[in-house]
ZAMARGU-4260 file (C-alpha; in steps of 0.2 Angstrom, whole numbers, plus 5000, padded with zeros to 4 digits):
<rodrens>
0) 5536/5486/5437 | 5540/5496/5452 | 5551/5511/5447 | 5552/5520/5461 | 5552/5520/5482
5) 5547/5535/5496 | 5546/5532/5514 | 5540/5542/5527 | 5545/5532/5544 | 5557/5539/5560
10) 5573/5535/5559 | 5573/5528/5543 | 5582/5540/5529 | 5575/5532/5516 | 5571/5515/5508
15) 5587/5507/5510 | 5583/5505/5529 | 5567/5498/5528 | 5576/5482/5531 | 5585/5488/5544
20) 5593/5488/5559 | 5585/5503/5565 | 5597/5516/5572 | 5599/5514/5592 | 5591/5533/5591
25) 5575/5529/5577 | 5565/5538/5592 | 5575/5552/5595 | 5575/5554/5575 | 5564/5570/5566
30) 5547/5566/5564 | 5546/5562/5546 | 5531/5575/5544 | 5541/5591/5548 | 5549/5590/5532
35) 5530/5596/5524 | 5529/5614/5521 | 5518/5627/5517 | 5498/5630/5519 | 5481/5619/5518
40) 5491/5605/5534 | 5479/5612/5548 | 5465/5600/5546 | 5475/5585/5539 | 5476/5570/5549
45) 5494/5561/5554 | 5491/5547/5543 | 5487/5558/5527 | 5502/5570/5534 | 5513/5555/5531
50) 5506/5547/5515 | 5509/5563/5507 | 5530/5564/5512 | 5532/5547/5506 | 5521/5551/5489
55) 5532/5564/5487 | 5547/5555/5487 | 5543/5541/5477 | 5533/5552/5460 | 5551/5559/5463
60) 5561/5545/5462 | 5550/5537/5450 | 5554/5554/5437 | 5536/5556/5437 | 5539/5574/5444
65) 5551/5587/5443 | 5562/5596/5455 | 5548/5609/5456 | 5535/5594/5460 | 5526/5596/5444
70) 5522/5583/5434 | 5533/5576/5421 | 5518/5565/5414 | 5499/5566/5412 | 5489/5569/5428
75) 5478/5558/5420 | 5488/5542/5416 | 5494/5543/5435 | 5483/5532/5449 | 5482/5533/5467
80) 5481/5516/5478 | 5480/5518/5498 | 5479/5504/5512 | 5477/5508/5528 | 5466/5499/5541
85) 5465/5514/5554 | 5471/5532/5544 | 5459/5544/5549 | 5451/5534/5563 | 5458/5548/5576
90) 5447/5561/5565 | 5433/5550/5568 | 5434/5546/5586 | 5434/5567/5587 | 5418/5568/5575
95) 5409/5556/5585 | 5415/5561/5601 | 5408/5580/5596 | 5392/5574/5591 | 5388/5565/5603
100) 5392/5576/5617 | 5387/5594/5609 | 5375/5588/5594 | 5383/5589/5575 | 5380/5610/5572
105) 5396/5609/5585 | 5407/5598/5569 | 5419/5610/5561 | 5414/5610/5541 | 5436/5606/5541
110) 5436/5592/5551 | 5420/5585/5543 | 5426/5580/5525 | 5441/5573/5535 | 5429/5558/5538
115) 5430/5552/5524 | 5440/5534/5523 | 5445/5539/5506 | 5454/5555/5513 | 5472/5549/5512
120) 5471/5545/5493 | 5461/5557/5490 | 5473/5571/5497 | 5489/5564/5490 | 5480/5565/5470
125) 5472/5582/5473 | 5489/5586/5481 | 5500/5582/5464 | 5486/5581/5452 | 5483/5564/5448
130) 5469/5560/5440 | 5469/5543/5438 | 5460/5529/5445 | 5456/5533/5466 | 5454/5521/5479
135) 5457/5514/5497 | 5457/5497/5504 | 5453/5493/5523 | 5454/5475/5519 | 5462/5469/5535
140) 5479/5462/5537 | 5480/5457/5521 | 5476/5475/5511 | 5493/5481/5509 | 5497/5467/5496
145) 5480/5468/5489 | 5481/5488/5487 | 5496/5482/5475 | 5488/5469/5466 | 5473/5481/5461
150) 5488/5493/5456 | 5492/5481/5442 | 5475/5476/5438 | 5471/5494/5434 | 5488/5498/5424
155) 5484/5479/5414 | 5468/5485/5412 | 5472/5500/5405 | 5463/5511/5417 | 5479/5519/5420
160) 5498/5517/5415 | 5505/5520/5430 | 5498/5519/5449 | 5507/5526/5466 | 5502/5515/5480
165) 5504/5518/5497 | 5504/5510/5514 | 5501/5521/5527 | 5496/5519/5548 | 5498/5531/5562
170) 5501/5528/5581 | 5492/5540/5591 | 5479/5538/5606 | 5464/5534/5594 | 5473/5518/5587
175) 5479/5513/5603 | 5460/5515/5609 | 5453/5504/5594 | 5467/5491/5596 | 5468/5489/5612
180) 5488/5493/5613 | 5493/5501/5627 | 5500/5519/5625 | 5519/5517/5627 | 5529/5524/5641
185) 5536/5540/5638 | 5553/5533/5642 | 5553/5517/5634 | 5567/5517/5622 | 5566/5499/5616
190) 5573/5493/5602 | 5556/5489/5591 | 5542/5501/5591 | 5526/5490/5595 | 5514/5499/5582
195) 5521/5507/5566 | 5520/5526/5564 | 5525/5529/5544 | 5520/5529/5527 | 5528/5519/5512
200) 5524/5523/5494 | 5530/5513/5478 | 5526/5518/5459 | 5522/5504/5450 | 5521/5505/5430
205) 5520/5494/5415 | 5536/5487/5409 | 5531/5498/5392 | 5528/5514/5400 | 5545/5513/5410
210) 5555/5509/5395 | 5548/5523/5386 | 5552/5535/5400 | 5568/5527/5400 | 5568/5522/5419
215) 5576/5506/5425 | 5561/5496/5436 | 5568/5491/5454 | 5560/5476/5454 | 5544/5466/5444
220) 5529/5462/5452 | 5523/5444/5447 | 5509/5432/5454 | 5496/5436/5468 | 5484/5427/5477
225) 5474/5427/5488 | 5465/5413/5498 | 5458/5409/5517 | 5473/5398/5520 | 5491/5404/5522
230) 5498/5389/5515 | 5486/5389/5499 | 5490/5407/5493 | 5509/5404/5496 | 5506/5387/5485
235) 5497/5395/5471 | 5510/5409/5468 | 5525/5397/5469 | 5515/5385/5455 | 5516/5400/5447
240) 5533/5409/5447 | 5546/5392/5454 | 5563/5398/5457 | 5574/5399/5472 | 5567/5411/5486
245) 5579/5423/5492 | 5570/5430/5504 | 5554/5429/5513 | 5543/5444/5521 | 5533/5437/5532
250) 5516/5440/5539 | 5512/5451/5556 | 5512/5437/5573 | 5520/5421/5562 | 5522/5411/5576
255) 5519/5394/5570 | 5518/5397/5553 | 5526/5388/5540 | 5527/5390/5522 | 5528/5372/5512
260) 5549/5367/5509 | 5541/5363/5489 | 5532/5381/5488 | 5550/5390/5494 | 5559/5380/5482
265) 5574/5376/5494 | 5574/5365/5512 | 5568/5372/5528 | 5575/5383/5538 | 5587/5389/5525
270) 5577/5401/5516 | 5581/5423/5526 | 5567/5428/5535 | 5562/5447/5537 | 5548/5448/5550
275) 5545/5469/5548 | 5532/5471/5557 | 5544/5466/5575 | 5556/5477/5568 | 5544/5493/5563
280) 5528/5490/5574 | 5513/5478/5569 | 5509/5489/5552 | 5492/5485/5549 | 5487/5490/5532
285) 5503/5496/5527 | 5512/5478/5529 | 5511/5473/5512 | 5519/5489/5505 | 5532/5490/5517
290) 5535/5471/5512 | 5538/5477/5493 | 5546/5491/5496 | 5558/5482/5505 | 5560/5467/5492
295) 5564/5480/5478 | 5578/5487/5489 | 5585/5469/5491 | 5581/5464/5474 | 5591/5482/5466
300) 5606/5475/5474 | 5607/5459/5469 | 5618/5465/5454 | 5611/5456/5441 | 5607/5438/5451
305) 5592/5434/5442 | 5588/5417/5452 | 5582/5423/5466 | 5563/5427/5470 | 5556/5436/5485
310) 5540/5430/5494 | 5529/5442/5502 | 5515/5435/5513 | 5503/5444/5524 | 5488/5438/5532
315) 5492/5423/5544 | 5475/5414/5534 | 5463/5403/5547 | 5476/5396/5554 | 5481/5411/5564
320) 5464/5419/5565 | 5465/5430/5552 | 5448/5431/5540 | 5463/5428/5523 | 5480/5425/5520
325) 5488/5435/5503 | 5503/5430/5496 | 5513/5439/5481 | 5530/5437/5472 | 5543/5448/5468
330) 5558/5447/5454 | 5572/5455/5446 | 5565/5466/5430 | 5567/5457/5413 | 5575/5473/5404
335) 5586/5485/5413 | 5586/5503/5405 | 5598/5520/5412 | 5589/5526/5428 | 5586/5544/5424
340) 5599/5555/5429 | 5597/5562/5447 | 5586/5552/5451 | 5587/5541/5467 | 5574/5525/5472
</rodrens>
């Protein structure tokens, strides 16, 4: 079950925009990182920076902290997930840079640890004291939905009862160098930004554990796959959770790409399409969060509509040139509880 949403992304107030459209001024907006206060920021990378603003929102929204930010549960039953494909690549680029031109006495013992792929979950837990389970996936385009599907494997396992996952990329000179995307004008006020500069976190518990804390879920995560063809994971998920499709998130560049009339469950062309990554920048590592985020918002207001499934697909599979294609369903929780008072997604 998902239980509660954070976002960290300009111009975006919150998870309710993630399907947008993005405000005419999402450029002009606040920078989503000056909301964190306080010491220990110096040496933290951008993508770390905004992982943490959107953790902190969604353990808030999930009621798995309080209005002082400490825990409401065990730091031990709590779990971090993080994907992204180029976090702390900018801290890297630096080290080596250093290195290379001065020799590695010249590395600052700050920045050093900063090297670490694991840095962005790792920051978040030792940030809120969660003790759970701790890992990141650079897994491609693909590793956002994965990053959620080990979230449930370790909650079914019983590794942990509940996991905060996160999807999290920066833009800055350093990704731009390493993809090959051109730094942006400084006057270009387009509608779509062309790399995403954001973090999104979801909480993602057993149905149990909600109903104990008496939380209502946002949404319940079913079937994954994941499979070198876009076509097959879509297939396998749809064998198993049929149902009408309300709404497809699809994959980063889907030009051409077709998901099956059977595996929507409705005829061509009549199933909405959300393509996020042209309306938020090509999100990497963090597509498949933002894709589920998203789907619990839609699936929330669906007012008791059970019938309709949401698709999530990531990973355009051999057919585009991708290594994998990942495809996972999302549905309208089973049980409804009473949200916690005060609490938002």
């Amino acid at each position: 079950m998902i239980t509660g949403l954070g976002t960290a992304v300009r111009g975006v107030p919150g998870p309710e925009g993630l399907l947008g459209p993005l405000p005419a001024d999402h450029r002009q907006a606040v920078d989503p990182v000056s909301r964190l206060t306080g010491r220990g920021l110096r040496y933290k990378d951008r993508a770390t920076k905004l992982a943490m603003v959107a953790a902190r929102d969604a353990l808030r929204a999930a009621g798995l902290t309080d209005e002082t930010g400490g825990l409401t549960v065990p730091g031990e039953s709590v779990g971090v997930t993080a994907s992204t494909n180029y976090g702390n690549v900018d801290t890297v680029c630096e080290t080596v840079r250093t290195i290379a031109e001065s020799g590695y006495l010249a590395t600052s013992p700050m920045m050093l640890p900063a090297t670490s792929s694991n840095v962005v979950a790792s920051w978040v837990a030792i940030t809120h004291g969660l003790r759970g389970a701790n890992l990141t996936l650079c897994n491609g385009p693909t590793s956002g939905l994965d990053a959620v599907n080990w979230a449930r494997l370790l909650i079914a396992s019983g590794r942990v009862e509940r996991m905060l996952v996160l999807g999290v990329e920066p833009d800055n000179p350093a990704v731009r160098h390493v993809t090959g995307v051109p730094e942006a004008a400084p006057d270009d006020l387009s509608d779509a930004p062309d790399l995403f500069d954001g973090s999104v976190a979801l909480v993602a518990e057993s149905a149990a554990s909600a109903e104990a804390r008496g939380v209502r879920p946002l949404a319940a995560i079913g079937p994954y796959a994941r499979r070198g063809g876009h076509a097959d994971a879509v297939a396998e998920v749809r064998d198993l959770r049929p149902g009408r499709v309300g709404l497809w998130c699809v994959p980063e560049h889907p030009e051409g790409m077709r998901a099956p009339a059977p595996g929507l469950g409705a005829g061509a062309g009549s199933v909405p399409v959300h393509d996020l990554s042209a309306l938020h920048g090509a999100s990497s590592g963090a597509l498949g969060v933002l894709q589920c985020a998203a789907a619990a918002v839609w699936l929330e207001g669906r007012s008791g509509a059970d019938d309709d499934v949401v698709l999530v697909s990531a990973g355009t599979g051999d057919a585009g040139g991708d290594d994998a294609s990942a495809a996972l369903i999302l549905t309208v929780p089973d049980a409804v509880a009473p949200r916690l008072a005060g609490t938002a997604r």
